[in-house]
N, C-alpha and C positions, 0 to 999 in steps of 0.2 A: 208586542215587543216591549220587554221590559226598559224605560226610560232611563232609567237611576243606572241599572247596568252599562246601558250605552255611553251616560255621562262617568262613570267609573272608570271605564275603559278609555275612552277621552283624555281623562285626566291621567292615567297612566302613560300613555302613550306623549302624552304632555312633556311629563317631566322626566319620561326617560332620557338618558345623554346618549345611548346607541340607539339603534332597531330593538326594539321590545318583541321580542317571539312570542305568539299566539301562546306555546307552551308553558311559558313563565306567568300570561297574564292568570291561565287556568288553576298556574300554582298557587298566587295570590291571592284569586277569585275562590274559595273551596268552596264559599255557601251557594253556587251559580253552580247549572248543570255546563259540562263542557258542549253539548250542543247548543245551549242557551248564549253562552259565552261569542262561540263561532260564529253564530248567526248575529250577533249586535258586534264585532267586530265586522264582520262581511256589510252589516246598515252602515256603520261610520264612513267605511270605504267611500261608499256606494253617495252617501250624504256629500259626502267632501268632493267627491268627483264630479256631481251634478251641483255642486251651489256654484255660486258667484263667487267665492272667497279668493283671497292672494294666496290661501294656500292650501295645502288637501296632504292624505293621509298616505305614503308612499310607500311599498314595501318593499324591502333592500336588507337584504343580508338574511333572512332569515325571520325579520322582525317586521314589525309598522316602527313608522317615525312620521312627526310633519316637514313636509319640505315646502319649499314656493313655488309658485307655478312659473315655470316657463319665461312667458313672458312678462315677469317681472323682475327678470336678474338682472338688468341692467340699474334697476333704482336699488336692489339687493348688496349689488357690487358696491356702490357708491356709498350706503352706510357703513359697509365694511370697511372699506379703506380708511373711514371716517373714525371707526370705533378701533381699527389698530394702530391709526393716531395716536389717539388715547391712552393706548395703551404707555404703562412706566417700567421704564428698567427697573432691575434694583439697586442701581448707584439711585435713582430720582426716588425713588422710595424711602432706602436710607436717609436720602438729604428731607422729604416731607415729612418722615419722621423724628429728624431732630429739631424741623422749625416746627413740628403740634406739639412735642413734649418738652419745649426749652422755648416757646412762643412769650414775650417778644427775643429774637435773636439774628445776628450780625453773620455777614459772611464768615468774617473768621472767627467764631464761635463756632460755627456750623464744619466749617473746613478742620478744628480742633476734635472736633465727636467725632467726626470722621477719620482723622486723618491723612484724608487726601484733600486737594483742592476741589472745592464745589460752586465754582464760577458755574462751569457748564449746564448743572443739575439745575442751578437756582432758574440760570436764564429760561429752560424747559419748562419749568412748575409757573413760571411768571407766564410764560408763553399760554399754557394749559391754562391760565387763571388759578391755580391750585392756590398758591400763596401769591401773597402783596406787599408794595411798598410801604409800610404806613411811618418814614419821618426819621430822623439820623440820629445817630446815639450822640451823647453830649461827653463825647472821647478826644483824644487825639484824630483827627484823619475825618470825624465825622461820619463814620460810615451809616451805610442805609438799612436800615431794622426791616426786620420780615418778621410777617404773620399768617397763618392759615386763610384760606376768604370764604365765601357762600360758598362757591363750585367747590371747593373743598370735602363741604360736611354734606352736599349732594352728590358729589362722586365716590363718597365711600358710606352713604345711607345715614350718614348722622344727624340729630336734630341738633345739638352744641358741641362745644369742645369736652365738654365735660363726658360726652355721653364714651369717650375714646377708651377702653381699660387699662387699666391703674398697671404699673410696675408687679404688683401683687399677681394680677390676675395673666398677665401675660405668664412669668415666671409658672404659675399652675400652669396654663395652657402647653407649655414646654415641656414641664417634667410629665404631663398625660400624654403624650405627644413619645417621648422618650421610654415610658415604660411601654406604651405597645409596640415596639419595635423592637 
């Protein structure tokens, strides 16, 4: 059995976002005979079924996907809820994106870019660690300056702030964005 095919396939089945049908992988695969192909899909099965793993190779719809097994959906469940925590509107988006590109900046700074009040947004992102208090402006009133933090530039893959794109680059990314549509 061809090794490299089986890890091929593997990895197909990986990073597809639905069931991956056998048909498609064949389409993919052209340099691989289609019974070569069946038969190292049918070992992956077969691998994932018999190991120890949290999870194995399920076929559903037409396709392969990986799913977890059984008796692990209750620790399954519990990252989920965990990770839709996480998850951000996009009123709290908006508000992250005017404290990384206007950093350091004030609630009503922030509630001006916007224009709506961003009381609510700020206290979420402080809640998530996304941004922080770092010390009050030297204003009337004092208010409390915000800045992006660590969990910041780890929950959106960044190594600094700098690494975030420019005004320039967004603008491209819109107008490519607009002409395929």
């Amino acid at each position: 059995m061809n090794k490299t095919l089986n890890n091929i396939i593997e990895a197909l089945i990986f990073v597809s976002l639905e069931p991956l049908p056998l048909e498609k992988i064949k389409e993919i695969l052209k340099e691989f005979s289609d019974e070569d192909i069946e038969k190292a899909a049918q070992k992956l099965v077969l691998d994932y079924s018999e190991g120890k793993r949290g999870i194995h190779i399920h076929q559903a719809s037409g396709g392969y996907l990986f799913a977890t097994r059984k008796e692990y959906n209750e620790y399954v469940k519990r990252l989920m809820r965990d990770e839709k925590r996480k998850k951000l509107s996009r009123e709290a988006l908006e508000t992250l994106s005017a404290v990384a590109y206007h950093q350091p900046i004030t609630l009503a700074e922030i509630s001006a870019i916007r224009g709506v009040d961003a009381t609510h947004c700020l206290k979420t992102l402080l809640e998530k660690k996304l941004i922080k208090i770092v010390g009050r402006k030297k204003s009337p009133g004092k208010p409390l300056i915000y800045r992006t933090s660590k969990e910041f530039l780890a929950y959106f893959g960044l190594n600094s702030i700098e690494d975030l794109p420019s005004k320039e680059e967004i603008e491209k990314i819109l107008e490519d964005k607009d002409e395929e549509h």
